[in-house]
N, C-alpha and C positions, 0 to 999 in steps of 0.2 A: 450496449444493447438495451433497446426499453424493453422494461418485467411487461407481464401483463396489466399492470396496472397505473402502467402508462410513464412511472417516473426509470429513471435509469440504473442500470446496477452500477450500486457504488465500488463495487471491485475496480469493473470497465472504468469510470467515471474519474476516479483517481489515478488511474494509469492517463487515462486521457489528460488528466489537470497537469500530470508530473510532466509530462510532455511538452506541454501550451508552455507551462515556466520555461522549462530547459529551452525551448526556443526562441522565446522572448527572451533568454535570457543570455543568449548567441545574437541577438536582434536581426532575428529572420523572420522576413513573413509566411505565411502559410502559404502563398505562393509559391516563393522561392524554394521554400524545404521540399513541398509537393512535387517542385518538377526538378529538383535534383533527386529522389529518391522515385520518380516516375509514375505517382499518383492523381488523382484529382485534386486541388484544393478542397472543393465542397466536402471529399472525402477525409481528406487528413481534419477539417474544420469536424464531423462526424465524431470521429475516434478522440479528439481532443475534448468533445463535450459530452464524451460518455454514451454516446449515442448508439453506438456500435463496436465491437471485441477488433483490437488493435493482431492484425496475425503475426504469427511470430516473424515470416518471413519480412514484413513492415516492420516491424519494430525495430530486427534486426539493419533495417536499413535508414529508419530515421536513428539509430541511435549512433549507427557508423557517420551520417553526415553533421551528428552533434559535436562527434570526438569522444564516444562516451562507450565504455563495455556495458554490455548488459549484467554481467556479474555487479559491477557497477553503481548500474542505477537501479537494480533491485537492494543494494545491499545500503545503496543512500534512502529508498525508500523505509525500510526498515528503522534506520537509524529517525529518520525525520516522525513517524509514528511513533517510536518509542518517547522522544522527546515532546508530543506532543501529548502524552497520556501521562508524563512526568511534571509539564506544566500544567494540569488542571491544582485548584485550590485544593486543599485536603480535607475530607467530610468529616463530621462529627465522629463517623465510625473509623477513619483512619488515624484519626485524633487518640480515639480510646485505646486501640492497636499499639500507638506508639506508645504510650504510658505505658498498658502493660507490658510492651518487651523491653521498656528503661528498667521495671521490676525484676526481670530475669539476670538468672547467672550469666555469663561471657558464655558460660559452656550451651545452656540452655537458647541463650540466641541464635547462637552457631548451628544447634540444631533446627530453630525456626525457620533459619533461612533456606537451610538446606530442601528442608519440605517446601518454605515458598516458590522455592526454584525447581522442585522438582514437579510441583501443580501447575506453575508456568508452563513448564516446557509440554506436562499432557495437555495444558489446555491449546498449547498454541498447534501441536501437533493436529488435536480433536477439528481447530480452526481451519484448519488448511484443508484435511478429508472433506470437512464439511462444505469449504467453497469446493473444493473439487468436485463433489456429489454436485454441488448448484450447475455448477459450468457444465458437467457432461448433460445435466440436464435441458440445461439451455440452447444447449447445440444440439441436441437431439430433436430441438419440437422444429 
């Protein structure tokens, strides 16, 4: 779906892109996938470039003619995001981070982590409300 300001939501846009691969990566054209799953090209081309919100009932159905669960491929998108924020370089301040928790006790790390993990999970929590709040908003206008 395009925001107001003309560029595309990157939510849409990434589900679109995971798509484009997994079918390229079956080497189906957008053709072929469109008229086994009963849609237009033009359309499925749409959804693939972020253009527009993929429906569930669609999804469901291009991801049945990939061979693919939806549990699936949200749970491969997941992993692919994670590894992609694990491969950036490390800043100066993740740098300093790691010294001081080489300084800590085994006990006192065990406690770091735990709290890292537990700001992870509200922040990822917070993430999710929040694109949810965007989406209901987006389908509403």
């Amino acid at each position: 779906m395009i925001t107001r300001n003309g560029s595309a939501n990157p939510q849409v846009a990434t589900i679109g892109g995971r798509l484009r691969r997994l079918r390229k990566e079956r080497s189906l054209t957008q053709a072929e996938l469109a008229r086994q799953i009963g849609i237009q090209q033009s359309d499925l081309s749409r959804m693939e470039k972020g253009e527009y919100r993929v429906s569930l009932d669609n999804l469901v159905k291009i991801l049945s003619a990939l061979d693919l669960q939806v549990a699936d491929f949200f749970a491969f998108a997941a992993r692919a995001e994670s590894q992609t924020a694990t491969q950036r370089p490390l800043s100066h301040e993740d740098m300093q981070l790691l010294h001081m928790l080489r300084e800590l006790s085994p006990e006192a790390r065990q406690e770091v982590q735990q709290f890292v993990e537990f700001k992870l999970r509200r922040e990822r929590v917070e993430r999710r409300v929040h694109q949810s709040l965007l989406s209901n908003q987006d389908g509403g206008s």
